[in-house]
Phi, psi and omega in degrees: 000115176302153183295137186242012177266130182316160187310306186251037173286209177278259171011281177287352161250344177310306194274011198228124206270313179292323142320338178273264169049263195279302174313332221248319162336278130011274178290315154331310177273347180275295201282346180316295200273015140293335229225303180280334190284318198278323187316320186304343183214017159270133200289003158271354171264337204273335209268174139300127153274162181323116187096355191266138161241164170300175176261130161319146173317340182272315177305342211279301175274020166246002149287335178250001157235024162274321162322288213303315182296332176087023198296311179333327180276356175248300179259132183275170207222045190205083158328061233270199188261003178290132197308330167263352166295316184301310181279326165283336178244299189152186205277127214285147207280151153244144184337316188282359166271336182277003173315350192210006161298112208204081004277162170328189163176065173262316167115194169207013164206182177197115189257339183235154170315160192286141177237016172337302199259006218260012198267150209006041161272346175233162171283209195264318180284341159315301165312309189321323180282304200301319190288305146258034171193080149011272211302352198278328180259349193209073243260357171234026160293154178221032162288135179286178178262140185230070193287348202276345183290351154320310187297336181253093178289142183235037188296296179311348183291137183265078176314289186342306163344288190299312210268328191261003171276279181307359177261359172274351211258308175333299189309319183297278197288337175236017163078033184184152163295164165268352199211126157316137169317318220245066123274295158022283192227028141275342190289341166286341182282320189295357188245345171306097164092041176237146164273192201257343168299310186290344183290297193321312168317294181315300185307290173318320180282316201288344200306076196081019178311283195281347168273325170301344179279311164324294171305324171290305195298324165328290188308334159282343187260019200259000000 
């Protein structure tokens, strides 16, 4: 009895495992760029949000050794809107804060608290403890100790590199840079008698400081 099924029926894509694939494929990347492609030109993702700036040369390398360190992989950098993320960290993150993110760290788990939100909740020696020695504020933590980044100056990193790689990469998705020449070219004084501990610290304090602050100010002015 001849077959009456069509080329592109269920049937005939179902037995034929490389057609399935290819369709499955396809269909995956059609709704992907449904999906991803308009973010590219809606103005809350393209915009800054209120208070967000690039990070300064010192914030630039406490950021490439918190990447280096592997920090990333314990604490997410997100806030999300669910009512208990809000009441433990501060008010839930938006697009217009990653503008300058390059690459993100909004993460995807949390072996550690959320740090989004975590810039001047603590002082500077309070990082300073916690970094090398966890346990001293939070005796069943299980974050390693990072006693060694005291030790490691970081005057000589050539940050200029970085600021002018990322103001091509910016320069790309929004037609303008992130950093001025004479950011630039301030930028080694500020890494002058500092270690990869003060970058870091530096880097931990900025973290959702001016949008969160944009918002209280709004919220007063209301």
């Amino acid at each position: 009895m001849a077959s009456n099924n069509k080329f592109f029926s269920h049937a005939t894509i179902e037995k034929n495992i490389s057609i399935l694939i290819i369709l499955s494929i396809l269909v995956v990347s059609f709704a992907g760029l449904v999906q991803i492609v308009p973010l590219f030109f809606q103005h809350s993702t393209t915009t800054p949000a209120p208070g967000v700036k690039p990070l300064n040369a010192l914030q630039l390398v406490g950021r490439d050794v918190f990447i280096k360190e592997g920090c990333f992989g314990c604490h997410s950098q997100q806030v999300r809107v669910l009512a208990s993320d809000v009441q433990r960290y501060g008010p839930y993150s938006v697009a217009g804060e990653s503008v300058y993110e390059y690459p993100f760290l909004w993460g995807s788990r949390r072996m550690g608290p959320d740090l989004a939100r975590v810039g001047g909740r603590y002082s500077d020696d309070w990082h300073r403890i916690h970094l090398r020695d966890p346990r001293v504020f939070v005796k069943q933590s299980n974050m390693p100790a990072y006693p060694w980044l005291q030790h490691k100056d970081v005057s000589n990193e050539n940050v200029q590199n970085r600021m002018r790689a990322l103001n091509k990469v910016h320069s790309f998705h929004h037609g303008q840079g992130m950093y001025s020449e004479e950011e630039i070219a301030k930028a080694p004084e500020l890494l002058k008698g500092k270690t990869e501990e003060d970058a870091v610290i530096a880097y931990l304090q900025n973290l959702g400081v001016g949008y969160v602050a944009e918002l209280r100010k709004q919220e007063q002015g209301k």
